[in-house]
N, C-alpha and C positions, 0 to 999 in steps of 0.2 A: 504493500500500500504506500509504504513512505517512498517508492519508487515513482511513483504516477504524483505525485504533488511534492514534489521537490526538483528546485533548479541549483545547479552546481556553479559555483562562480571560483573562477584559480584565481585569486587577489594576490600574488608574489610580489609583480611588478606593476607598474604605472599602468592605468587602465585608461589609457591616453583617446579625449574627445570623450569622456563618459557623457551622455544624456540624459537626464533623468524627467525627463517627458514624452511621451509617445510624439509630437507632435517631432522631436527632434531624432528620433530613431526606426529604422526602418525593423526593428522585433522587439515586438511587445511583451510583457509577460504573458501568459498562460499559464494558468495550473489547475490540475484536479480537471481539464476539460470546459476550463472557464474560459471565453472568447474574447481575444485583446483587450485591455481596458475595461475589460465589464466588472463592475463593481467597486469599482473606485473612484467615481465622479462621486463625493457624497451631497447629502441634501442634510435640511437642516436635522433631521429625525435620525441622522445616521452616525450620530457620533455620542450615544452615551455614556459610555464606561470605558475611558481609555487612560488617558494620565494626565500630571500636573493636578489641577484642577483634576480630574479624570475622573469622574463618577458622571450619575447623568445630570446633564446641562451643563456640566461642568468647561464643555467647546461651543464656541459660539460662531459654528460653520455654516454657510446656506449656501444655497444653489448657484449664488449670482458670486458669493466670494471664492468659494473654491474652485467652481467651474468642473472641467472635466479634467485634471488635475492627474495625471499618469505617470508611470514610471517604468521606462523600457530595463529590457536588459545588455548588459556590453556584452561584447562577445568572450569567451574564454579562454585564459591565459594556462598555458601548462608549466609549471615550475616544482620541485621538490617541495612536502609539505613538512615543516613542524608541529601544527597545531591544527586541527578539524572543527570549526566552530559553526552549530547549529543556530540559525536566525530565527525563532519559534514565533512565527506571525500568523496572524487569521487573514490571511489575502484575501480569498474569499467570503470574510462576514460583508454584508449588508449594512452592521452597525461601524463593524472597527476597521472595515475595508479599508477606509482612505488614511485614516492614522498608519495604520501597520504598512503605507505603502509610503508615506512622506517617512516612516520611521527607514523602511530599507535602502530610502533614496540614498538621506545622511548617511546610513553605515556603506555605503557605496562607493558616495562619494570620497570620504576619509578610507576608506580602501585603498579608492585610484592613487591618492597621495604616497601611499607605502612599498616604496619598492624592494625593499630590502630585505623583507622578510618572507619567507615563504607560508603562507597562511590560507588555507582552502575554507570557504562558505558556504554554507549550502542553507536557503531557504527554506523550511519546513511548515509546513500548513498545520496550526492550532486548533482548528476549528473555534467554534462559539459555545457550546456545550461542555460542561465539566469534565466529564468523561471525555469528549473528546481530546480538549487538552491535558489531562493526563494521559493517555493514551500516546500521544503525540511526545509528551518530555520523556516519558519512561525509554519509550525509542531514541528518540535524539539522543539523551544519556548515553545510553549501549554505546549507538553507533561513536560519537562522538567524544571529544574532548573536554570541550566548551558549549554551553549550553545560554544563549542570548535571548529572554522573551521569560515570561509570556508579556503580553502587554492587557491582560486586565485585573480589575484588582481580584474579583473572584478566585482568576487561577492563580495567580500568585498566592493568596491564599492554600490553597486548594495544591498545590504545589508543597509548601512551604509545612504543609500536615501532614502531607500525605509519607512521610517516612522513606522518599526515595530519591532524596537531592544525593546522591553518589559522586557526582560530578561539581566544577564552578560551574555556579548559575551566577547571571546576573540579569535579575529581573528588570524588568522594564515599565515597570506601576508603582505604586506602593500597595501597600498591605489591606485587603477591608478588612477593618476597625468598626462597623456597624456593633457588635454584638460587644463592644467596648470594654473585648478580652484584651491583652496583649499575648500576640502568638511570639515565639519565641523561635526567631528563623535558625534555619538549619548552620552548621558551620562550614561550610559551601556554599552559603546563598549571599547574597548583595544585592541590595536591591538602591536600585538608579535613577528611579522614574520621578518625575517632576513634582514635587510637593509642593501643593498653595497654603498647609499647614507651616510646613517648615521657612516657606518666605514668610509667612506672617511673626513666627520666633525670630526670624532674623531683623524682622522691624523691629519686637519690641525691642531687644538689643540695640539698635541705632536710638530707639526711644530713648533706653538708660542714658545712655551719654550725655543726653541733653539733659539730666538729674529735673525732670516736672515735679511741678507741685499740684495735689490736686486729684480729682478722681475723673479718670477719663473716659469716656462714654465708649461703646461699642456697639455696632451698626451693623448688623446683618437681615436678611431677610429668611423666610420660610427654604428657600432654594437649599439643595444640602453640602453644596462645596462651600456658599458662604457660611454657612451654617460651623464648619470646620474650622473657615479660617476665624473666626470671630473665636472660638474655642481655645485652639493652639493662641492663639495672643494671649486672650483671659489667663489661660495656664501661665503661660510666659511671663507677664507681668507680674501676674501674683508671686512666684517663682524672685523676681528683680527684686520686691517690696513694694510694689506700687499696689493700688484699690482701682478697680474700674466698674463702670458698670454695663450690663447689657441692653441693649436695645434692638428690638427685632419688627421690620415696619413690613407695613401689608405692599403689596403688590396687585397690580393692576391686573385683570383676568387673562391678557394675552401673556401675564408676565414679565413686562417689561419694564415697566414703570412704576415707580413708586406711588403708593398710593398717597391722598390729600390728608385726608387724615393723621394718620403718621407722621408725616414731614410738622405738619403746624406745632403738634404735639411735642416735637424734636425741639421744634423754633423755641418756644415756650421754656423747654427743656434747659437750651444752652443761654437764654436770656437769666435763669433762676440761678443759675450752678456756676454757672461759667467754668467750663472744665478747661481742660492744660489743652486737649487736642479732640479730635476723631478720630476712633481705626474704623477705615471704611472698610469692609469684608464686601463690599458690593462689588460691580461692573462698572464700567468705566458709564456708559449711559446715566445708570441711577444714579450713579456722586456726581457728574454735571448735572441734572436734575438739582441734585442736594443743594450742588453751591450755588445753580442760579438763585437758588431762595433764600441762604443765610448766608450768601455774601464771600468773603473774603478773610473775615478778620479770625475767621479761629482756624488753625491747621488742622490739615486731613493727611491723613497716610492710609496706605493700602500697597496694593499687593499688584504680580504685572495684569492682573485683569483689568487695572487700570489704564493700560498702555493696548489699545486696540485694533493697532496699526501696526505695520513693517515698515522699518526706516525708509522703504522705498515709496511707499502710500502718505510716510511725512512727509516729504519730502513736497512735494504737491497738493496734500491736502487742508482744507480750510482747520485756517487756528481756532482754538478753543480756548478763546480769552478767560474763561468764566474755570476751565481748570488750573489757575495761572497759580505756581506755590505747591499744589498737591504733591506728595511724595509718593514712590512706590520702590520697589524695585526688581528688575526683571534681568536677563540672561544678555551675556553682551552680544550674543548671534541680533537682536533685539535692539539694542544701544549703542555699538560702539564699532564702527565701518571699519577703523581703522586698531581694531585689535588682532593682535599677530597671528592668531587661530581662526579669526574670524575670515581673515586677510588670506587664509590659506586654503581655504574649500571656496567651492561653487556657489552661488546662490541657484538654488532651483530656477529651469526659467517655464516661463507660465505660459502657453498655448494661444494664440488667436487674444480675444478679446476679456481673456481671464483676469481676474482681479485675484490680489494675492491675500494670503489666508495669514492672518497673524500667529492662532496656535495652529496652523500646518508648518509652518515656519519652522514656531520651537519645536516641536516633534521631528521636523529633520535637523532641528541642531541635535536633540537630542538621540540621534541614528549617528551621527557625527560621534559624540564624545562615546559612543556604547563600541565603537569600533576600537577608540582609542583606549578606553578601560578594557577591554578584551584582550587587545593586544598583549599590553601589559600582563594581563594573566597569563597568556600565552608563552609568555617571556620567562615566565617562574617568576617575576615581581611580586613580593607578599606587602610591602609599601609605599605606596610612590605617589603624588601629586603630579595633578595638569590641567595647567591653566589652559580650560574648555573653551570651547564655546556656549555653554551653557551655564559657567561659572567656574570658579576655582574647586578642582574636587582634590578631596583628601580620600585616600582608602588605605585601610590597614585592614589586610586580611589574617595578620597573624595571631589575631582576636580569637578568643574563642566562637564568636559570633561575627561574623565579616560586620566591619562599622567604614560609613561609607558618610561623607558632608559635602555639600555644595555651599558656595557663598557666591550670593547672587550679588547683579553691579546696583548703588544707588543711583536714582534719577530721579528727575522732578518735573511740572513740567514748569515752561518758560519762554514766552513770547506764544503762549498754546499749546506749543509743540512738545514735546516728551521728551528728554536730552540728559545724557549718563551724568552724574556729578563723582565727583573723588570720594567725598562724603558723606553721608544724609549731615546737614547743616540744622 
């Protein structure tokens, strides 16, 4: 079976002119009997449990931003192998198609850059179903070396219990945490995947620095990634010494907007108390929302769902005076054109009339750094840092438990625009 949905990629050397578009290469992927491109244009219904944010709603992709959005394959390179690293994607979901395909673009791409080592890939089809992705790792384990994926949180999960991490794993989700055990991952596992909890810990830290006075409110809404990150701060803070309190406002029935209510409620709120700041846990829509209506004078921090754009879409598109001061911070794939990893891969390019996807984006920075953490394993490295594209990661596998950190870049915006700073100030 793993025969019929599996593609072999030889990544030794320079995989020179890679494409990571159908519109730029003349072979497509196929797998499992899936025809060119099918199932990877997503809509907005088709990305709910993948990462970062990665639960449902957690992406905020639609039809008109992703477009038809593909990923061919290069042709195959023959060289000596050292290490056999399985890519455990659901190519074929409906929900996680288009993530899992911006995720193989990135490790693709940071592939083509590596010439020096001899390193064989191979794509493995996860499927959507539990059973299936377990099914799927247990094999890849066997067969392979290095085990790359899953990309949801279930199976990672589900993974992570099931008593048969044999192999390095490095996941690509984090953990569900719904039933708000802590599972205790295997000592083989590492898991990589984009946390809006864990950027939100790393606000309240840039918070500490600035020693507030004061109890600071906390802004999320019914949604359940906000939900998270408004938690992981609460934790956080409390943790610093600091008091904050929650606040959880209604939303409009399409979901988008804040509801009237609430907000007034809010006004009221920060007129009586006058707190130090706001962590907004929201989207970047509802906190401009928030601040056309209370203004300017009290600081907001949040997290990159505040940042809704690819540097290329700021680049041209109209300022938002009205977020002007807000802090956040996001991945320098995101921030910073001119950082030296960033400077070193491809930007995906985009088809016809396509508009580019902000978290498609990070999901292939994030295929990016999973190539270059990989490697490393590969290497017999049990500790090493690398300044990502995704952020400065730290791993020490000689833990009993693999322990793995990202530190994400601060920005703010300024002049509207969304723009990397040295420091949260």
């Amino acid at each position: 079976m793993l025969g019929e949905v599996r593609i072999v990629y030889r990544l030794a050397a320079m995989l020179g002119g890679l494409c990571l578009f159908i519109s730029a290469c003349a072979t497509p992927v196929s797998l499992h009997g899936t025809k060119p491109g099918a199932g990877v244009a997503p809509t907005q219904a088709q990305v709910p449990e993948v990462m970062g944010p990665l639960a449902q709603n957690d992406l905020s992709i639609s039809a008109e931003t992703a477009g038809a959005q593909t990923f061919p394959v290069p042709a195959p390179i023959l060289s000596p192998v050292i290490a056999r690293i399985a890519l455990l994607l659901p190519m074929q979901s409906e929900t996680l198609g288009a993530a899992a395909a911006a995720v193989r673009a990135g490790f693709l791409a940071a592939a083509g850059q590596e010439s020096s080592d001899a390193i064989r890939a191979e794509t493995v089809e996860s499927g959507d179903a539990l059973p299936d992705v377990l099914a799927s790792y247990g094999n890849a384990s066997f067969e392979f070396d290095i085990v790359v994926g899953p990309l949801s949180r279930s199976g990672v999960s589900a993974i992570a219990q099931s008593g048969a991490v044999s192999k390095p794993t490095i996941a690509l989700t984090q953990i569900d945490t719904q039933d708000e055990t802590k599972t205790v991952l295997p000592k083989k596992m590492l898991i990589i995947g984009l946390s809006i909890e864990d950027q939100a810990r790393q606000m309240a830290g840039l918070m500490h620095a600035r020693k507030p006075t004061g109890t600071a409110i906390i802004l999320t809404t019914p949604t359940s990634w906000q939900r998270r990150a408004a938690k992981a701060f609460a934790e956080r803070w409390l943790e610093l010494g600091y008091e904050s309190e929650l606040m959880e406002l209604d939303i409009s029935a399409q979901g988008t907007y804040l509801g009237a209510n609430g907000l007034i409620q809010l006004q009221k709120r920060i007129q009586t108390e006058k707190p130090p700041f706001l962590f907004s846990a929201l989207d970047a829509v509802q906190t401009r929302q928030l601040r056309m209506l209370i203004g300017q004078d009290i600081p907001v921090y949040g997290t990159s769902q505040l940042n809704p754009l690819t540097m290329t879409q700021w680049s041209s598109a109209d300022p938002q005076p009205e977020m002007n001061g807000v802090r956040l911070v996001d991945m320098p794939w995101q921030l910073q054109a001119d950082h030296p990893a960033v400077m070193a891969y491809p930007k995906p390019a985009l088809p016809g009339e396509t508009l580019p996807s902000a978290d498609l984006e990070r999901l292939y920075a994030l295929g990016i750094d999973a190539f270059r953490v990989a490697k490393e394993v590969a290497l017999g490295q049990s500790q090493f840092q690398i300044d990502g594209v995704t952020g400065k990661l730290r791993i020490n596998l000689a833990k009993e438990t693999g322990r793995f950190e990202r530190i994400e870049m601060p920005a703010v915006y300024r002049g509207g625009r969304v723009v990397a700073v040295g420091a949260a100030k």
